[in-house]
N, C-alpha and C positions, 0 to 999 in steps of 0.2 A: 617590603611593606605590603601587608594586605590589601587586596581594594576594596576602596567603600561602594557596595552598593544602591542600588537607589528603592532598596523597599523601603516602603513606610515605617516606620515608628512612631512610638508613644513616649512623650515627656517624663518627668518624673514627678513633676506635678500635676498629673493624670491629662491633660492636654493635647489634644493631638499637632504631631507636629506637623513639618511646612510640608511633607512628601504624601501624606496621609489624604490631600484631596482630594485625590483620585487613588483609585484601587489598579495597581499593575501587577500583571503576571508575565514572566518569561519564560522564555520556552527556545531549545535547540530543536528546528523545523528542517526538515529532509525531505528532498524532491529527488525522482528521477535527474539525470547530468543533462542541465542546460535547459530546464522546467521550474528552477527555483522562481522566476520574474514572474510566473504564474501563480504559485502557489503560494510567494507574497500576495501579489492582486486577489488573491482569494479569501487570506486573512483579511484585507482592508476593507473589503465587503463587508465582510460578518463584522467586523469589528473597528471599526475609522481607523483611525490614524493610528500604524505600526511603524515604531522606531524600529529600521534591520541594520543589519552587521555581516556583512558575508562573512562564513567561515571557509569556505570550499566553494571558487567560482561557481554558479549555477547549479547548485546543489545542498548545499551547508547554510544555512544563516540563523543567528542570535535576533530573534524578536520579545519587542515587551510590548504586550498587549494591555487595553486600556478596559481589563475585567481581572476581575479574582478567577483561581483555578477551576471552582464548583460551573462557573458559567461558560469559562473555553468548553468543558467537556463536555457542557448541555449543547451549548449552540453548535459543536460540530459535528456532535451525535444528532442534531433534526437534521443538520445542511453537511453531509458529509462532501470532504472534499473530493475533487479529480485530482490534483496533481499534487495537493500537501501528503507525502504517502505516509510519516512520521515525526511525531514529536515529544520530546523529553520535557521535563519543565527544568528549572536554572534554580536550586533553593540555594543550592551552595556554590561561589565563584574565587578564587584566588589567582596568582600568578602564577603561571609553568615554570614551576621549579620545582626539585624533588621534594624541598621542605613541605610544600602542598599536599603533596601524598598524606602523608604523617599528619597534617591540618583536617582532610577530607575523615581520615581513618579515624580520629580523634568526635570528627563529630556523626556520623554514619553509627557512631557507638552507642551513642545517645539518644536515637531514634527509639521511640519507645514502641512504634509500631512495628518492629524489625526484632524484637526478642521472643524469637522460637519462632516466629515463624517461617513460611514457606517462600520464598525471595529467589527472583532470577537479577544479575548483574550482568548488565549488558554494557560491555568498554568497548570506546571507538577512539580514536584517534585522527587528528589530522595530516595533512602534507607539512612534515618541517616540527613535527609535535617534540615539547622539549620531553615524552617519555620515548627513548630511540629502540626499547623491545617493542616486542609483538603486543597487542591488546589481552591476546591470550595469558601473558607473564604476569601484566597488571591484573586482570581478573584473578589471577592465584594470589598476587601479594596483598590483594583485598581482601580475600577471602580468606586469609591466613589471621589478617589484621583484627577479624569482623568474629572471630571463635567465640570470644565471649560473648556473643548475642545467644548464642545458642539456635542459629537460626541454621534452617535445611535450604542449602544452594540448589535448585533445579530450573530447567527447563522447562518443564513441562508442568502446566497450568500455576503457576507461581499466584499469591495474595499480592504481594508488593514487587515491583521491578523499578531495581538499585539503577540507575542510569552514569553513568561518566562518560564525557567526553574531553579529550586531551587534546588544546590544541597549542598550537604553534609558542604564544606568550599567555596562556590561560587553561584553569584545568574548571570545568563544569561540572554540579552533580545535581541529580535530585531524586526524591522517591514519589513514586503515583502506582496508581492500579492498573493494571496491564490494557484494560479498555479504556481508559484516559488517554492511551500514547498513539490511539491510532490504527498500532498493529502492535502485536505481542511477541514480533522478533527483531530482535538489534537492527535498529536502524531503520526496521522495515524492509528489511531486505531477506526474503523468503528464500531456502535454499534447499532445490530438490538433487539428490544425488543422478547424477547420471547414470541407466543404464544401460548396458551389454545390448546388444542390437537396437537400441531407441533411435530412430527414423529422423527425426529434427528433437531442438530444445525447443519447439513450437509447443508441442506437446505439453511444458513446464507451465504455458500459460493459462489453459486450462487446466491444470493441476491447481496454480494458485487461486485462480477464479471458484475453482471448488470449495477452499477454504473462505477464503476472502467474501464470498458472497452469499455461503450454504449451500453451493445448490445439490442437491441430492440425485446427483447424475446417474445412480444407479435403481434408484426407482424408474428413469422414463426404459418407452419401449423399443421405440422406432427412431433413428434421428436423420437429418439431411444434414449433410456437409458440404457447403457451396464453394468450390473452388478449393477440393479438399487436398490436392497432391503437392507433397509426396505422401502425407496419411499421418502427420502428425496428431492431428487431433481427432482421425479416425480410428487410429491406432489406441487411445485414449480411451473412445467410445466403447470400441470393443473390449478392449480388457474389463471395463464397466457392466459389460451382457447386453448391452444393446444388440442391434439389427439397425444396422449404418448403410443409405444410401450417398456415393460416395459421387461428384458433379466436380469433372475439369478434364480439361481436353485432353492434359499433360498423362504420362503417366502415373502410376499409383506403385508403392515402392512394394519389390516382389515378391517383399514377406507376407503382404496382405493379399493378392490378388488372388489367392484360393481358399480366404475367409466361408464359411459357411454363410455368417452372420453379414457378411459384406457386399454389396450389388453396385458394382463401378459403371458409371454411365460417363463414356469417355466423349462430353459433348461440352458447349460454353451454358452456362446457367440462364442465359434468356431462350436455349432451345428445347429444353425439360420441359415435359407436362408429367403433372401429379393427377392423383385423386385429392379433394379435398379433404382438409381436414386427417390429411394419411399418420402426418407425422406429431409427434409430443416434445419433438425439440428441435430445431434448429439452430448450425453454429456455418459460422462462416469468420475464416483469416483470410482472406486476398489481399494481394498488397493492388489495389485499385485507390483509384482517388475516393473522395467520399461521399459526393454526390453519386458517381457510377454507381459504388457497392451498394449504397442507398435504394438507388432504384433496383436494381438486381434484385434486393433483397425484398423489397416490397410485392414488386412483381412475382412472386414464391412464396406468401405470405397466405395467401388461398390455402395451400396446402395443412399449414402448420396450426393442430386442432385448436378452439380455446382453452383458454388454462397450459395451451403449449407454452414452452420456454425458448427463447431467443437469446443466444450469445453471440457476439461480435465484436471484428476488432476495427476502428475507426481509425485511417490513416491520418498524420497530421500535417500534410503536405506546403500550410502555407503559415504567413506569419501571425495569423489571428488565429490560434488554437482556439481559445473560448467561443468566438464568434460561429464559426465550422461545427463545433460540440452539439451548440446550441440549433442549428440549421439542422441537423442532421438527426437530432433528440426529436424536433419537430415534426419532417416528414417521418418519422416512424410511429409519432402521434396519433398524424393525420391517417395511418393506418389498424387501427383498434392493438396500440399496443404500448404497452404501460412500462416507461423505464424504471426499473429498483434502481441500479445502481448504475452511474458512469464514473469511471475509477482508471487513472490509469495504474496501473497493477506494477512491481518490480521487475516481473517480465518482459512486459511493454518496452517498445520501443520508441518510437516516434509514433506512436498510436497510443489510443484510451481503448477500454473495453466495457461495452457497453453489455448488459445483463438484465432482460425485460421479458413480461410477460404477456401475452396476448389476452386481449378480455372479449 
C-alpha cells in the first residue's frame, strides 16, 4: 500500500482542506558525516519548527519545512548555509519495493517540464536500501523508462535535476532547478579525479572552493601561503600562474622547491615580515586551533593589499561548531575584512572554509 503523504489538498467542493493550513515543503537534506545536528539547527533558524527523520546517522535526514518551495530557495539563497551542503525536495514518496520503481517511472513521465528537455538524474541510495544494485544501474533503468520524454540526460549545466533517493523501506523523488539544491552535483558531493604526482587531496579543497565560491584564482598575482607544507595548495597556486610565497618551518615537497614562481621561507608565520600590501591573495590550511590561526592570520593581514582575497580553513576542534564560526568570522571583522562566504565544503573535514575579502 502506498503512503499517504501529508501535502496539502483541495476538497471537491472547492474548500481547502484540514492540511492546507499551513504550507509544507520537504526536502532530503545532506551534511558532511556527523554535521547533520548542525545543519538541522540551521534549518530551524531560518525556518521554526522542522519535523526530521534521519536517514543516514549524521548525515541523511527527511525534513518538512513550514514554507512552499519558491521561499526555501529564496531564504537560503540570502543566508546560505555552513554545514547544510545539499538538498533534494520529496514531490514523490512510496515504499521500497521494486513495485515503486514502475510507480516513480509512471509519474517522472508526466512531468511536463521534463519533455525535451535538458535533465541530470542524480540516484543515491541508502545503507540497507531495498534497491541492492549500484545507483548507477538505477540511473539507466530510469533513463531507459524516461525515452519517451524525449528528454537529453547530461551532466553538465542540466535545466531540471531528476533527484531519487532509495532508501532502506522508502524510495524519494522530486524535480527543481539545479540552484534550488544547493549544489548541482549528486548529493553534493564534488569529485575531483586524482592526479599523477599531486602532493596531498588538500589540494581538492581549493579546487572546490574555486567553483563553490567563484573565485577567479587565476586573475590574482602574488599569493601567501601560511603554513603551506607539504605544497598542496601551493602546488595549486602555481599551476594557476601565480608567484607563491610559501611560510612553514616543515619542508616543502621536492617537486616544488625549484619553482621559478615559488620563494619558501622555511620559518613559523609569526617570524615573517612583508612589505605591505605585497600580496592579492592569501590562503592558509594549518591544522592549528582557531583562535591561534586567527591570530597568525590577522597578524599577516598588513601585508595582504585591499581588494585582496583571503581563503581559509577553520578547524572545528570543540563541541559548539557554530559558536567558534561565529568568534572567529568576528575577529576577522575586527580586522577590515569582509566574509562572502563560510561553507564547510565536501572536502572539509572537521573544519569550515572561510572565503573573504579585505576592504
Amino acid at each position: 500500500m502506498n503512503e499517504i503523504t501529508e501535502e496539502a489538498f483541495v476538497q471537491e467542493d472547492g474548500m481547502p482542506g484540514p492540511a492546507e493550513a499551513s504550507v509544507q515543503s520537504r526536502y532530503i537534506c545532506t551534511a558532511n558525516h556527523g554535521f547533520a545536528p548542525y545543519a538541522q539547527e540551521e534549518l530551524r533558524r531560518l525556518f521554526g519548527s522542522v519535523k526530521s527523520t534521519l536517514l543516514a546517522p549524521g548525515e541523511i535526514f527527511l525534513a518538512t519545512l513550514e514554507a512552499e518551495s519558491g521561499e526555501v530557495s529564496q531564504r537560503l539563497a540570502e543566508q546560505p548555509p555552513v554545514f547544510l551542503r545539499h538538498i533534494q525536495p520529496v514531490q514523490f514518496q512510496d515504499v521500497g519495493e521494486p513495485g515503486a520503481l514502475e510507480r516513480l517511472a509512471t509519474y517522472l513521465s508526466r512531468r511536463k517540464e521534463l519533455e525535451g528537455a535538458r535533465a541530470a538524474l542524480h540516484v543515491r541510495k541508502g545503507a540497507g536500501s531495498f534497491w541492492t544494485e549500484s545507483p548507477g544501474e538505477l540511473r539507466e533503468w530510469l533513463q531507459d523508462q524516461l525515452e519517451g520524454l524525449g528528454a537529453e540526460f547530461t551532466v553538465q549545466e542540466p535545466a531540471w535535476v531528476i533527484s531519487v533517493y532509495a532508501d532502506r523501506d522508502a524510495l524519494y523523488a522530486g524535480i527543481s532547478r539545479p540552484e534550488d539544491n544547493l549544489s548541482d552535483w549528486n548529493g553534493g558531493m564534488i569529485r575531483f579525479r586524482k592526479e599523477d604526482g599531486q602532493i596531498s587531496r588538500a589540494k581538492f579543497k581549493l579546487m572546490e572552493a574555486e567553483k563553490e565560491f567563484a573565485i577567479p584564482f587565476a586573475g590574482f598575482r602574488n599569493a601567501l601561503d601560511i603554513g603551506a607544507s607539504p605544497g598542496g595548495w601551493t602546488s595549486f597556486l602555481l599551476e594557476r600562474g601565480l608567484s607563491v610565497t610559501a611560510v612553514d618551518p616543515a619542508l616543502m615537497h621536492e617537486t616544488l622547491r625549484n619553482h621559478p614562481r615559488l620563494k619558501i621561507l622555511r620559518k613559523n608565520a609569526g617570524e615573517v615580515k612583508f612589505r605591505d600590501n605585497e600580496f592579492d591573495l592569501l590562503v592558509c590550511d594549518m591544522s592549528w586551533s582557531p583562535k591561534l590561526m586567527a591570530k597568525l592570520v590577522n597578524g599577516l593581514l598588513y601585508s595582504l593589499a585591499p581588494g585582496g582575497t583571503a581563503v581559509v580553513t577553520v578547524k572545528l576542534m570543540h563541541k559548539k561548531p557554530m559558536a567558534v564560526i561565529k568568534e572567529i568570522i568576528a575577529l576577522f571583522e575586527d580586522n577590515r575584512m569582509q566574509v562572502q562566504r563560510a561553507k564547510q565544503l565536501f572536502h572539509n573535514r572537521d573544519e569550515i572554509t572561510l572565503y573573504m575579502i579585505k576592504y
